[in-house]
N, CA, C and O atoms as a CHARMM CRD file, in Angstrom:
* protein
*
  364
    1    1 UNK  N    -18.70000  28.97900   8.40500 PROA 1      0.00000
    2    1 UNK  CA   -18.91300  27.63700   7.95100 PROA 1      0.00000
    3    1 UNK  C    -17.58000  27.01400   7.58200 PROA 1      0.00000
    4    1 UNK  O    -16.72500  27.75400   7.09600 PROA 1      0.00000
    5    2 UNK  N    -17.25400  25.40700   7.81000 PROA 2      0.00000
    6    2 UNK  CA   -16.09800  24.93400   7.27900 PROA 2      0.00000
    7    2 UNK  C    -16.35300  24.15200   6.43500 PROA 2      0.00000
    8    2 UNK  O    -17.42500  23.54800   6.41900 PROA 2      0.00000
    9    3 UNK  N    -15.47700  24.00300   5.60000 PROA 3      0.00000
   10    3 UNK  CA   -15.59300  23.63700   4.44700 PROA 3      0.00000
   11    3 UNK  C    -15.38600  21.89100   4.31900 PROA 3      0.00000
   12    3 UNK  O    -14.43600  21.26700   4.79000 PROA 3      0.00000
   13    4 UNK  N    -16.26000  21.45300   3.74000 PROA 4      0.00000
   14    4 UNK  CA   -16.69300  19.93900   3.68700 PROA 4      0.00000
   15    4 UNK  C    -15.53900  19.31800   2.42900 PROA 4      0.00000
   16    4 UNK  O    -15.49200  19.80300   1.29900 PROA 4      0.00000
   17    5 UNK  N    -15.05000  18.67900   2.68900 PROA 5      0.00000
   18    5 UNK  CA   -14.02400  17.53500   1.47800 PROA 5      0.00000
   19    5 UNK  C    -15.12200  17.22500   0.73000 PROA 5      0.00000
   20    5 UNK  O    -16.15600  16.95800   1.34100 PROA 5      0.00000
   21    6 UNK  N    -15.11700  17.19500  -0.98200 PROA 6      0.00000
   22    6 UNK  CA   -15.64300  16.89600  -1.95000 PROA 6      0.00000
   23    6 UNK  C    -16.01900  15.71800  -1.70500 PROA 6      0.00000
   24    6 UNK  O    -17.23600  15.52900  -1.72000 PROA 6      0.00000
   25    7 UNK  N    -15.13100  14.57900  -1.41100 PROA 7      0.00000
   26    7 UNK  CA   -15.28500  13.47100  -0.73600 PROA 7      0.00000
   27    7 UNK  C    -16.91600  12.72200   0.22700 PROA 7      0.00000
   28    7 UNK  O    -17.66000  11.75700   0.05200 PROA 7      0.00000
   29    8 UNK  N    -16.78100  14.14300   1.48500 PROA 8      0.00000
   30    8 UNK  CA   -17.76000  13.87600   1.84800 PROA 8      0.00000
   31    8 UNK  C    -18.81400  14.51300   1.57700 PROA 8      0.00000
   32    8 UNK  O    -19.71700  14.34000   2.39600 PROA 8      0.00000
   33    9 UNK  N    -19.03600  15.18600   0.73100 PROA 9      0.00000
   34    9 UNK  CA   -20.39300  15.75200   0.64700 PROA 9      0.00000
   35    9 UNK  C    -21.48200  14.94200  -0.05900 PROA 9      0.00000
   36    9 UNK  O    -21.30000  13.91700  -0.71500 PROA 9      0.00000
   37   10 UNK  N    -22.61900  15.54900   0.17100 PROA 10     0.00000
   38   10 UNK  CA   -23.48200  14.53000  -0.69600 PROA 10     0.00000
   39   10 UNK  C    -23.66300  15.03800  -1.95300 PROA 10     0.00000
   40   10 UNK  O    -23.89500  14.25800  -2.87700 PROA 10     0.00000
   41   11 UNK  N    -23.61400  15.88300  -2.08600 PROA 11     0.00000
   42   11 UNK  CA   -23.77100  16.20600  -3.95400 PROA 11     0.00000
   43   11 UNK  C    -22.43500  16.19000  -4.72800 PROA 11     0.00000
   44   11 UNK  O    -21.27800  16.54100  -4.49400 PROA 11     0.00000
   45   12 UNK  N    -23.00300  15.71300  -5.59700 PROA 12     0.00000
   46   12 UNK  CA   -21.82000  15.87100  -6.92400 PROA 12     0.00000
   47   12 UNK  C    -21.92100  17.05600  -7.79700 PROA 12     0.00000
   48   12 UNK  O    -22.79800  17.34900  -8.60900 PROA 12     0.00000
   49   13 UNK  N    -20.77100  17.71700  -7.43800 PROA 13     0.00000
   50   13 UNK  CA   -20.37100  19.47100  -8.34800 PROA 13     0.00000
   51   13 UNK  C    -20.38600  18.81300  -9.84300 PROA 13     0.00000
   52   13 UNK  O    -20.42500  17.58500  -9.77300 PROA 13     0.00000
   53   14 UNK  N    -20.37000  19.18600 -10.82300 PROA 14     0.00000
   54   14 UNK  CA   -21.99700  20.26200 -11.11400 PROA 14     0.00000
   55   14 UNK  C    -23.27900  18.98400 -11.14500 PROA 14     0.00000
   56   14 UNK  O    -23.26000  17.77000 -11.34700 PROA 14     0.00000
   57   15 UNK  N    -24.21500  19.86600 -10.87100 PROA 15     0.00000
   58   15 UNK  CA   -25.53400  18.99200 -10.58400 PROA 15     0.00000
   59   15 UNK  C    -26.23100  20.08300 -10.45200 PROA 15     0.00000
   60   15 UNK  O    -25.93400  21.23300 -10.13200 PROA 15     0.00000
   61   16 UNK  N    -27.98700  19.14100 -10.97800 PROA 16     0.00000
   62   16 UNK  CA   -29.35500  20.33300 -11.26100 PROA 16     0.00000
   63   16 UNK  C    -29.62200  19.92900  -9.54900 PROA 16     0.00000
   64   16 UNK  O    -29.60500  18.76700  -9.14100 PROA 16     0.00000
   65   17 UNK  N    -29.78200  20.71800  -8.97500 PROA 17     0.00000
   66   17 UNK  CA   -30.14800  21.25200  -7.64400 PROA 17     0.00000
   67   17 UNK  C    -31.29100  22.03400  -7.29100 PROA 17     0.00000
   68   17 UNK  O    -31.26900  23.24500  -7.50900 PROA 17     0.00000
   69   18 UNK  N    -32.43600  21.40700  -6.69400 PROA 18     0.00000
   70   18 UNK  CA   -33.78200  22.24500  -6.90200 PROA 18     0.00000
   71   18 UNK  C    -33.95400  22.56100  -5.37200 PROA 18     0.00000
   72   18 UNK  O    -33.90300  21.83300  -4.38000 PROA 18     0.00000
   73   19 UNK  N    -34.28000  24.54200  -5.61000 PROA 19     0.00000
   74   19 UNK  CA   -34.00200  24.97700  -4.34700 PROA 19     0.00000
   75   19 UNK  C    -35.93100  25.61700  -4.11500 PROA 19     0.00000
   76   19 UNK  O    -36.51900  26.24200  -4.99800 PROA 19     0.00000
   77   20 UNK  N    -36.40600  25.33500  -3.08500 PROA 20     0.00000
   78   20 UNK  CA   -37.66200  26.13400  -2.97800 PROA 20     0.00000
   79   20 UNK  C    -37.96000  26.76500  -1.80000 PROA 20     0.00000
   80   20 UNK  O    -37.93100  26.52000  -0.59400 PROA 20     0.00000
   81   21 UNK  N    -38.43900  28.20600  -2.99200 PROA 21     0.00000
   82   21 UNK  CA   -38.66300  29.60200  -1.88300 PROA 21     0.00000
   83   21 UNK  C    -40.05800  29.75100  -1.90400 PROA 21     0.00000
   84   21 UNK  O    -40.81800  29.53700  -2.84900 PROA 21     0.00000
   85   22 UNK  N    -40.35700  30.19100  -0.61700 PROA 22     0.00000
   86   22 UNK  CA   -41.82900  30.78900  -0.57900 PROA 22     0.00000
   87   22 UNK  C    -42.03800  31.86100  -0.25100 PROA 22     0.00000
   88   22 UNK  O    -40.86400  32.11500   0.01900 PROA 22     0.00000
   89   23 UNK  N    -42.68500  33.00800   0.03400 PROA 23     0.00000
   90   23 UNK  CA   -43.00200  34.23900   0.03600 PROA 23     0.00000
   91   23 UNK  C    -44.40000  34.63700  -0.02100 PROA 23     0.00000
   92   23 UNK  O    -45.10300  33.83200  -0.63100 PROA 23     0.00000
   93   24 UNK  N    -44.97900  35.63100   0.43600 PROA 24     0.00000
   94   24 UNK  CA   -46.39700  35.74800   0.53800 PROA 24     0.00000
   95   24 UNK  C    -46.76900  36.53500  -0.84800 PROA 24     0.00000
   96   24 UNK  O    -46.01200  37.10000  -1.63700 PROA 24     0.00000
   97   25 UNK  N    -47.65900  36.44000  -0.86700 PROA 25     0.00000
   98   25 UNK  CA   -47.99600  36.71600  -2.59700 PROA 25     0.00000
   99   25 UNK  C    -47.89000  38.07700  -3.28700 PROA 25     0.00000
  100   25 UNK  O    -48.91600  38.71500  -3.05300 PROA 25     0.00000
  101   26 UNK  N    -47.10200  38.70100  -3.98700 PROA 26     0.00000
  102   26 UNK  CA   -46.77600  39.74500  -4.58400 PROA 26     0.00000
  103   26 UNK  C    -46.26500  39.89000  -5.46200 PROA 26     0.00000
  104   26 UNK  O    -45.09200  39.52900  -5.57000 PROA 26     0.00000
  105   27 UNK  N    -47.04500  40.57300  -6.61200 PROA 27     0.00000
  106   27 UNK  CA   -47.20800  40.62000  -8.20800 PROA 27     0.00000
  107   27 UNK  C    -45.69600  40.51100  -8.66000 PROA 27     0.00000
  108   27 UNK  O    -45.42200  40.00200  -9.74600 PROA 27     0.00000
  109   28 UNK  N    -44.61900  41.04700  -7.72400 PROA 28     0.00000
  110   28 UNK  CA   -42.81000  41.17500  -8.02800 PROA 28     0.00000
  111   28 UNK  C    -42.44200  39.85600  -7.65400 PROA 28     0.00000
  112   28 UNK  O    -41.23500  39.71500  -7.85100 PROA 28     0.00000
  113   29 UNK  N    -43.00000  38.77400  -7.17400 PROA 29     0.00000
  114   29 UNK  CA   -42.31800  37.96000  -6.01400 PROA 29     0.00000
  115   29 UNK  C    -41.20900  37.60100  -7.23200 PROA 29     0.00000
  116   29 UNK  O    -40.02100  37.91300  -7.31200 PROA 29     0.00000
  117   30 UNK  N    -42.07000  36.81200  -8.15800 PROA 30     0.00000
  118   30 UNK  CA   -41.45900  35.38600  -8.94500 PROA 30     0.00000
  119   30 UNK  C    -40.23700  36.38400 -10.13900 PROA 30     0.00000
  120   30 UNK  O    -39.17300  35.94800 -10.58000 PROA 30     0.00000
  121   31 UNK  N    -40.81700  37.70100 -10.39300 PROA 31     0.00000
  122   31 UNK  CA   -39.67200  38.49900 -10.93200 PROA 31     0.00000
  123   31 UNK  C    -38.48300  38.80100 -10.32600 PROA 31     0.00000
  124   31 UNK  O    -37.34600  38.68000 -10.78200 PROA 31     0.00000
  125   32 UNK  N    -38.84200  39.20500  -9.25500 PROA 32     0.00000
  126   32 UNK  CA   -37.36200  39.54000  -7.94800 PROA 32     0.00000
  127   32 UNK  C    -36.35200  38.58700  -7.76400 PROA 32     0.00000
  128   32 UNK  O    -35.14700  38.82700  -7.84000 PROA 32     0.00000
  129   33 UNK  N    -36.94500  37.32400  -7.48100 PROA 33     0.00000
  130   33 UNK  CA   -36.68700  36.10800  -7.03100 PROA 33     0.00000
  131   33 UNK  C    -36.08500  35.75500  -8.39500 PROA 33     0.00000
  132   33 UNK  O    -34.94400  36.21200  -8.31700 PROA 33     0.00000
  133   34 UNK  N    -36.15000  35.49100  -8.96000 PROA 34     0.00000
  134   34 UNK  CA   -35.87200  34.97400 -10.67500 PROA 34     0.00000
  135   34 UNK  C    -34.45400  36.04200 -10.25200 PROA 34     0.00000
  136   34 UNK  O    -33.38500  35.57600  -9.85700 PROA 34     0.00000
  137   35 UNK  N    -34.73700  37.61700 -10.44200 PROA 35     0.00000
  138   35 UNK  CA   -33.35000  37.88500 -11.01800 PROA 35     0.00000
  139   35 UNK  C    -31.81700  37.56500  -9.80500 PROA 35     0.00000
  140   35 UNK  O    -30.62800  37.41200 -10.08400 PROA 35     0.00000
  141   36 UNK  N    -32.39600  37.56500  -8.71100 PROA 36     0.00000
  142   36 UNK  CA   -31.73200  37.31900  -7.63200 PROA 36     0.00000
  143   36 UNK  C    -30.95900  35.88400  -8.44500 PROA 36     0.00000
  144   36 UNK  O    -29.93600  35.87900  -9.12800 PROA 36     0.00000
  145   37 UNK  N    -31.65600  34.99600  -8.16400 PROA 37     0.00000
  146   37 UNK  CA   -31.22300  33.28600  -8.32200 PROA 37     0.00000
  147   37 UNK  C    -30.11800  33.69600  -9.76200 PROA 37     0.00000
  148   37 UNK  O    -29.04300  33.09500  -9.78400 PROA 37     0.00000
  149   38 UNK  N    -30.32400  34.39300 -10.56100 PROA 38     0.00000
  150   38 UNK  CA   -29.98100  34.61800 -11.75300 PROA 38     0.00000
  151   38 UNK  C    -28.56000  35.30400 -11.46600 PROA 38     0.00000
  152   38 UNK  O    -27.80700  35.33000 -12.43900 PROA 38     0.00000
  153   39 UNK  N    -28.20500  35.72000 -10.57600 PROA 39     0.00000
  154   39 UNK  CA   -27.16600  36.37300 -10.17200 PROA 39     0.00000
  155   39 UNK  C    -25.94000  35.06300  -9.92400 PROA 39     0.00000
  156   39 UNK  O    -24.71600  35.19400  -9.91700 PROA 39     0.00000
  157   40 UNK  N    -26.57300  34.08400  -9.77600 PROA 40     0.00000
  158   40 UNK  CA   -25.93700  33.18300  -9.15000 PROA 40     0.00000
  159   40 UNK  C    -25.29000  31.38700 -10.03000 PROA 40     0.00000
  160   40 UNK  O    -24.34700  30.60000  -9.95600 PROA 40     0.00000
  161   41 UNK  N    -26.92800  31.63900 -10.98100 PROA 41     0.00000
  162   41 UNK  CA   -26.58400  31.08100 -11.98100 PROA 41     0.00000
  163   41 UNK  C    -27.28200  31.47500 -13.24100 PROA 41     0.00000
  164   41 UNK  O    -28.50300  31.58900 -13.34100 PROA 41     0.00000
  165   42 UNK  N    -26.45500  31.66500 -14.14800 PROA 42     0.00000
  166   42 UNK  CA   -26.82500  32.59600 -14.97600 PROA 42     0.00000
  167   42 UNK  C    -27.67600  31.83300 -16.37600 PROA 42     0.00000
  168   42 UNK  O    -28.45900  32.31300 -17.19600 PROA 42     0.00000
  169   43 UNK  N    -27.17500  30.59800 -16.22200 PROA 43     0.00000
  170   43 UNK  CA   -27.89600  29.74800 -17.37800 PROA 43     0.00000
  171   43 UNK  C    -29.26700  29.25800 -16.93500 PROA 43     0.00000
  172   43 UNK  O    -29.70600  28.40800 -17.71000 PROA 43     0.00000
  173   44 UNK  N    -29.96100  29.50500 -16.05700 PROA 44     0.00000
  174   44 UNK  CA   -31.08200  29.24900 -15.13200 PROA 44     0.00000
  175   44 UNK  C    -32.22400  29.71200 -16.70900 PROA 44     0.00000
  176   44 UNK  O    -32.31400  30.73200 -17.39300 PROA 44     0.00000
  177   45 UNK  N    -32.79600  28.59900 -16.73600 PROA 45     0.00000
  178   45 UNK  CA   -33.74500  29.31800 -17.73300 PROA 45     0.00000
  179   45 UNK  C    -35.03200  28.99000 -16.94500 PROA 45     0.00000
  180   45 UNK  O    -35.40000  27.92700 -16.44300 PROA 45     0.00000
  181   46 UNK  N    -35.94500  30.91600 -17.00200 PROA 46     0.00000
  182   46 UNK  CA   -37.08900  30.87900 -16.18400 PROA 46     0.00000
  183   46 UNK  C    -37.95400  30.45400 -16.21200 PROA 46     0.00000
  184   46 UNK  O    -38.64500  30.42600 -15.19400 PROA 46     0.00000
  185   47 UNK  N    -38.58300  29.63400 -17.94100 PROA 47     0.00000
  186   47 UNK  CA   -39.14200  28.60700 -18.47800 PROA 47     0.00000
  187   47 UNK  C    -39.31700  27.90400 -17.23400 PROA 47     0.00000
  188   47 UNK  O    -40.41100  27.93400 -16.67200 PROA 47     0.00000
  189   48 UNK  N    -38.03500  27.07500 -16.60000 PROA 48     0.00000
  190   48 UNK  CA   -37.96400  25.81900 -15.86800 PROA 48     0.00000
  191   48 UNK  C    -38.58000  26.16800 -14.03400 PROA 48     0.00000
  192   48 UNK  O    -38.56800  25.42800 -13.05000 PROA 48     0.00000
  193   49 UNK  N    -38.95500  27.27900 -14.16600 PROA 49     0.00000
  194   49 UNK  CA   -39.43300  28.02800 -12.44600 PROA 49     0.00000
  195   49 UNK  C    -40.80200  27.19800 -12.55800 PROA 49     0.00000
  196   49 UNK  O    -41.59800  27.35800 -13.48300 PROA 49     0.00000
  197   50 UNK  N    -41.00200  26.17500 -11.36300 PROA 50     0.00000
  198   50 UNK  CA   -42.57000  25.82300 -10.79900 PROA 50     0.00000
  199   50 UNK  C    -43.23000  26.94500 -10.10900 PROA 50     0.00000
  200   50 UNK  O    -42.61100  27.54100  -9.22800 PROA 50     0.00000
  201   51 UNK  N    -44.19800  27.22100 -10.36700 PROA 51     0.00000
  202   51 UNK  CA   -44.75800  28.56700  -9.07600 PROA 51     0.00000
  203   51 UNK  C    -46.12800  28.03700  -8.77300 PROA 51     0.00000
  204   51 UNK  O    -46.94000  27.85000  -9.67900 PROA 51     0.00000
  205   52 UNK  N    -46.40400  27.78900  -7.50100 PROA 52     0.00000
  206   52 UNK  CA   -47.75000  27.59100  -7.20800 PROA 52     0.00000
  207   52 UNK  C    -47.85800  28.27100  -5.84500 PROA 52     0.00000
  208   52 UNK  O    -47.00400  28.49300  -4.98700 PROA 52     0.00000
  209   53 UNK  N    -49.38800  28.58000  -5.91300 PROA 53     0.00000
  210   53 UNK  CA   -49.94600  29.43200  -5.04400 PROA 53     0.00000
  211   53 UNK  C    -50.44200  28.50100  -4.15700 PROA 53     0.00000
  212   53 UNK  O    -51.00900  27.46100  -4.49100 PROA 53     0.00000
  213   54 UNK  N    -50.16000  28.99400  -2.64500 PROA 54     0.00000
  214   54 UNK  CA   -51.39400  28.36700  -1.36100 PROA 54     0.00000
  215   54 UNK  C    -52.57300  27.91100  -1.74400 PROA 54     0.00000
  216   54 UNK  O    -52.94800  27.86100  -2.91600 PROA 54     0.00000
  217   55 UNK  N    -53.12800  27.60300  -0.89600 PROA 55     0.00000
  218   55 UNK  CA   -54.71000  26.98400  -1.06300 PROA 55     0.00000
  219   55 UNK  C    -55.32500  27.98300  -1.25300 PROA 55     0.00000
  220   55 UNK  O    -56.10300  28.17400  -2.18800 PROA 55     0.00000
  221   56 UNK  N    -54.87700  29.20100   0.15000 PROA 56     0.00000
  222   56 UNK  CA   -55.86600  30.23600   0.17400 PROA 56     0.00000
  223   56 UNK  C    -55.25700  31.40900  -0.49400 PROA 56     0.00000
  224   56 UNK  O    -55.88800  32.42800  -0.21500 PROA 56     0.00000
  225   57 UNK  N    -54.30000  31.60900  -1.24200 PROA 57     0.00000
  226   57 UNK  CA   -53.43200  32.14800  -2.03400 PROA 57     0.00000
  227   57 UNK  C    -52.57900  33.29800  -1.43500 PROA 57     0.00000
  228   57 UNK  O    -52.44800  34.46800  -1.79400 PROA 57     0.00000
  229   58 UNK  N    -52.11800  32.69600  -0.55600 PROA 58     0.00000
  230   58 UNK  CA   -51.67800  34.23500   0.27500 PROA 58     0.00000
  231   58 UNK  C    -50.31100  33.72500   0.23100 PROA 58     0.00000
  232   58 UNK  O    -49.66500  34.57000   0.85000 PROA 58     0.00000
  233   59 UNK  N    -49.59900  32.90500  -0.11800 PROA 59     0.00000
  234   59 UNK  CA   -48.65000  32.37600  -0.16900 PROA 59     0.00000
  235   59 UNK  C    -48.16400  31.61900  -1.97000 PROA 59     0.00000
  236   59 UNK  O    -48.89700  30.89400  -2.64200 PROA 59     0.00000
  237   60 UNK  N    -46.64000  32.13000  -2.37900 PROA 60     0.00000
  238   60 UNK  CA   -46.69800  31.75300  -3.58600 PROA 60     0.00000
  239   60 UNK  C    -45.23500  30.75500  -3.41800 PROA 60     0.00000
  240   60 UNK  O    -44.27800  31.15300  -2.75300 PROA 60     0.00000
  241   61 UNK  N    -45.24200  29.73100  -3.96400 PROA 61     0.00000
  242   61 UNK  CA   -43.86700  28.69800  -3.74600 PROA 61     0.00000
  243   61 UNK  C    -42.92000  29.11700  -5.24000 PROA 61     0.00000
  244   61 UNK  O    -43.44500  29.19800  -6.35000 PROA 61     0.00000
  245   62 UNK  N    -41.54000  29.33600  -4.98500 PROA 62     0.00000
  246   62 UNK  CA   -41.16200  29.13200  -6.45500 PROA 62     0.00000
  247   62 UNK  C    -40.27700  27.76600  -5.70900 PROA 62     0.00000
  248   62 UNK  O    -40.06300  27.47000  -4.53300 PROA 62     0.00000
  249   63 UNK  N    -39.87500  27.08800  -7.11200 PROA 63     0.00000
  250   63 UNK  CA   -39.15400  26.39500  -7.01300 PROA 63     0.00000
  251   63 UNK  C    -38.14400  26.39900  -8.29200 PROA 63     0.00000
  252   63 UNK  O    -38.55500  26.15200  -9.42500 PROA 63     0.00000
  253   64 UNK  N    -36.84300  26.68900  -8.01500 PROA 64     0.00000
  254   64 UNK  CA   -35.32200  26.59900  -8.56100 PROA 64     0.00000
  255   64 UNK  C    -35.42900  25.69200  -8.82600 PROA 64     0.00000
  256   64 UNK  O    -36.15400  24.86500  -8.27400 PROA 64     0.00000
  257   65 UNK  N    -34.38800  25.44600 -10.25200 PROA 65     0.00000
  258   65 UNK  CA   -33.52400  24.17300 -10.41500 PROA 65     0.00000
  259   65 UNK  C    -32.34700  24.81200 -10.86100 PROA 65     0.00000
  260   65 UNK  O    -32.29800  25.13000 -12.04900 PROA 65     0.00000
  261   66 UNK  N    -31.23100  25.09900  -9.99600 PROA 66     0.00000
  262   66 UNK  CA   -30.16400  25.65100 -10.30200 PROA 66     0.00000
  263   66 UNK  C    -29.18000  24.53600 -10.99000 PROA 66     0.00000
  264   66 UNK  O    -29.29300  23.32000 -11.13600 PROA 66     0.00000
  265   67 UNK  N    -28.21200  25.43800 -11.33100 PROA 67     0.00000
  266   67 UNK  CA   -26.84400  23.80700 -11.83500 PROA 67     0.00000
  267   67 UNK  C    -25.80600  24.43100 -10.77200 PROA 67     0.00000
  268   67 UNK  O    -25.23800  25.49000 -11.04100 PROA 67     0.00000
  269   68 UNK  N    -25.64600  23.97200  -9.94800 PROA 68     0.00000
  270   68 UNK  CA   -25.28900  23.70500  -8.24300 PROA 68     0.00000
  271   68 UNK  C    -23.39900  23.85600  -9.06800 PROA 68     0.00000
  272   68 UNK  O    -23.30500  23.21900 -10.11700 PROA 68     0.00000
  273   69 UNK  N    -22.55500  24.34300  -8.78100 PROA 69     0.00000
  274   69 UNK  CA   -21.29100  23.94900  -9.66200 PROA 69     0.00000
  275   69 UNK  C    -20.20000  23.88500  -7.86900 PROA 69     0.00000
  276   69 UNK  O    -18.98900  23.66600  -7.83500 PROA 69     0.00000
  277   70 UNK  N    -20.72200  24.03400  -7.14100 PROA 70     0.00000
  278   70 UNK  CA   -19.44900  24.20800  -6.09000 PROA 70     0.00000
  279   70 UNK  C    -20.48700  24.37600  -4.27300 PROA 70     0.00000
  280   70 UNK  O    -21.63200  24.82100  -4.18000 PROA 70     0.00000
  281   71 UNK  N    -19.87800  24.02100  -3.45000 PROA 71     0.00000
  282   71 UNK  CA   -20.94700  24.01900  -2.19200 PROA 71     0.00000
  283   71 UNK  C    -21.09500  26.03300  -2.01000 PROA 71     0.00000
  284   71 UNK  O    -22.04400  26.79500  -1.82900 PROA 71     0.00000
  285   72 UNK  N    -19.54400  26.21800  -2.18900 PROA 72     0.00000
  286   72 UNK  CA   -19.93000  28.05800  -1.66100 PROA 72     0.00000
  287   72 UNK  C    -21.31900  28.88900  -2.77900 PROA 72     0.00000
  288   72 UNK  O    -22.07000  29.85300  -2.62900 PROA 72     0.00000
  289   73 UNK  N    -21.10100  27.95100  -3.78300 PROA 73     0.00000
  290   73 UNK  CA   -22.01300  28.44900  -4.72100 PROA 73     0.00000
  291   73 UNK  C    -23.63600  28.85800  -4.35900 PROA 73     0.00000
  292   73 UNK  O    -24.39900  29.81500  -4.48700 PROA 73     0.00000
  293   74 UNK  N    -23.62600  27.19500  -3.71200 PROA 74     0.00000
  294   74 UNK  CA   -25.05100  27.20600  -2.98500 PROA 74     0.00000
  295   74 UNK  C    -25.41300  27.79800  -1.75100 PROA 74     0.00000
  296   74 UNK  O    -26.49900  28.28100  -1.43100 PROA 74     0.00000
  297   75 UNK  N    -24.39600  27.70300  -1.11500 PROA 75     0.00000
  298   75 UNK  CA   -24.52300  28.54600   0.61400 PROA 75     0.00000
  299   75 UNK  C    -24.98400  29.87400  -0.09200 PROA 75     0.00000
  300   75 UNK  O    -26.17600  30.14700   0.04900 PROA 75     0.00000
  301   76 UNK  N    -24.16800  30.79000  -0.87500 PROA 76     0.00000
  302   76 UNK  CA   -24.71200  32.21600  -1.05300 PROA 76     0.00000
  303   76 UNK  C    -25.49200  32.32000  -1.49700 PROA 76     0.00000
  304   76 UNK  O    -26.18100  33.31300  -1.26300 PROA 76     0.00000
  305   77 UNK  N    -25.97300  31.16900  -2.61300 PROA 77     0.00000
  306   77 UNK  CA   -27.17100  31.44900  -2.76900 PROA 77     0.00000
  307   77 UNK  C    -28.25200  31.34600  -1.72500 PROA 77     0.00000
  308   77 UNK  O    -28.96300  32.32700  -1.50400 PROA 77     0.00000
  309   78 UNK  N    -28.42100  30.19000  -1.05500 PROA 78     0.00000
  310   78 UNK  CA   -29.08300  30.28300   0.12800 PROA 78     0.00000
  311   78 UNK  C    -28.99800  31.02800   1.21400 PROA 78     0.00000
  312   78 UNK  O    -29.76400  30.82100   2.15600 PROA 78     0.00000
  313   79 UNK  N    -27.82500  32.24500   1.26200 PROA 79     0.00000
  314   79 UNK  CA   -27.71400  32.98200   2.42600 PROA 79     0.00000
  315   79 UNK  C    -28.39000  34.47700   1.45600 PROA 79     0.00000
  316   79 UNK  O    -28.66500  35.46400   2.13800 PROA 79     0.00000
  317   80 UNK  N    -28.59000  34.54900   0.11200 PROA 80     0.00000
  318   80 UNK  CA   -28.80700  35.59600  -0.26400 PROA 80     0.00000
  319   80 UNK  C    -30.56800  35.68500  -0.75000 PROA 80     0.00000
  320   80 UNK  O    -31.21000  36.61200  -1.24400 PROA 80     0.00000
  321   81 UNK  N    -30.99900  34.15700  -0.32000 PROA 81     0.00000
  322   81 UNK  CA   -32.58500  34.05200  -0.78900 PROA 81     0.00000
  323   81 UNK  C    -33.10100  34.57900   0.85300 PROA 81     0.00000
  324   81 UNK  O    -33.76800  35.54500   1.22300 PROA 81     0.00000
  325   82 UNK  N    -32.42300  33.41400   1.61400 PROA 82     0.00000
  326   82 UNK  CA   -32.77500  33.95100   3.45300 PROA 82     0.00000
  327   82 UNK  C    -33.18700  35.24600   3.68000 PROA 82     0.00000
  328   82 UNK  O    -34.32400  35.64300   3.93300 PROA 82     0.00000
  329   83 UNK  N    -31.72400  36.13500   3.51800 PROA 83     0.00000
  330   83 UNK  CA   -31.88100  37.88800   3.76700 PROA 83     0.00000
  331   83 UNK  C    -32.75100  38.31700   2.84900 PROA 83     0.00000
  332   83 UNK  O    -32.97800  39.49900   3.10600 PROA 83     0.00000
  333   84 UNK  N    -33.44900  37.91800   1.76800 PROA 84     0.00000
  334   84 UNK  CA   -34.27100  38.90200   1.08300 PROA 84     0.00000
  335   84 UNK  C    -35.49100  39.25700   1.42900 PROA 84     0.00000
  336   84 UNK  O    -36.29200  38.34900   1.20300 PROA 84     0.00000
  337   85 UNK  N    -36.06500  40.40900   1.98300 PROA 85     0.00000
  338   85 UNK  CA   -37.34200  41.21400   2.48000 PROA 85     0.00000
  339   85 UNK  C    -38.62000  40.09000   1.66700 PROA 85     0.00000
  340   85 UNK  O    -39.75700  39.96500   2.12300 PROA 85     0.00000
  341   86 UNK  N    -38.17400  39.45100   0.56200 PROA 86     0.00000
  342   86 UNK  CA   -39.89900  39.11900   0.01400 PROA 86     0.00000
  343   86 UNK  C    -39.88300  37.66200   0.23700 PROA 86     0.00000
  344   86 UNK  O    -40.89600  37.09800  -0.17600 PROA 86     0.00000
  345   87 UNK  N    -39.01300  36.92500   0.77000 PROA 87     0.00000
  346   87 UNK  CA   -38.69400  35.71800   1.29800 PROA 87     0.00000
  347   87 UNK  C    -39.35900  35.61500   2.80400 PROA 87     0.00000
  348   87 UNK  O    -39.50600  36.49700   3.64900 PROA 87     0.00000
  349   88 UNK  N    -39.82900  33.72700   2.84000 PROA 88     0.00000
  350   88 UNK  CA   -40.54700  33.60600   4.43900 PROA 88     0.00000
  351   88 UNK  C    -39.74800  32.67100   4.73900 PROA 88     0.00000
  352   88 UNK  O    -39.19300  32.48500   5.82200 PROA 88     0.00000
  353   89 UNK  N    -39.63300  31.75600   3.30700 PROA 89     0.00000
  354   89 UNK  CA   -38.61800  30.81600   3.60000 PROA 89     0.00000
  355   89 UNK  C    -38.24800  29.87500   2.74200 PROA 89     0.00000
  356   89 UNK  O    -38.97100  29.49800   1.81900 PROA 89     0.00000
  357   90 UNK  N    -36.88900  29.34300   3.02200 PROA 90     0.00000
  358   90 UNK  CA   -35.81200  28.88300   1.72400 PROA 90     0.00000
  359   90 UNK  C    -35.78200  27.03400   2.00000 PROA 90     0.00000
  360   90 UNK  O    -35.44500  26.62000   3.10900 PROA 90     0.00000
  361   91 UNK  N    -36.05600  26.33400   1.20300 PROA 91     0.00000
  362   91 UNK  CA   -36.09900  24.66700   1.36900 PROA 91     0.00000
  363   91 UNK  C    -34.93800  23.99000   0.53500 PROA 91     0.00000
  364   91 UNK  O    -34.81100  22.76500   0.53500 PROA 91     0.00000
């Protein structure tokens, strides 16, 4: 990846940045997922995690609100939600 001028990007470093993962439903999802994101930003309080289940519940959404501080910040985070086994997919 190359790296975008502050200039042009669309977000402004630091900023609440809401990232949403989904995954099929498993009693670890929203724990796993929590400590992962937590790796990344550490003031993340889990209080602030939305989690809702599918219609037919086979599917569970979390939704992040990280504090975004830099673009590489967010790429790894988003390259490290992607690769994870309990992940279907990252928004």
């Amino acid at each position: 990846m190359h790296d975008i001028p502050p200039e042009d990007s669309l977000i402004e470093y630091p900023s609440d940045f809401p990232i949403k993962v989904m995954g099929k439903t498993h009693p670890d999802l929203a724990q796993t997922l929590t400590e992962l994101v937590l790796l990344f930003d550490p003031q993340l309080d889990p209080a602030t995690i939305e989690i809702r289940p599918s219609k037919s519940g086979n599917y569970l959404s979390l939704t992040f609100t990280v504090r975004a501080t830099s673009r590489q910040q967010l790429d790894d985070l988003y390259r490290a939600l992607h690769g994870h086994e309990m992940v279907s997919i990252v928004l």
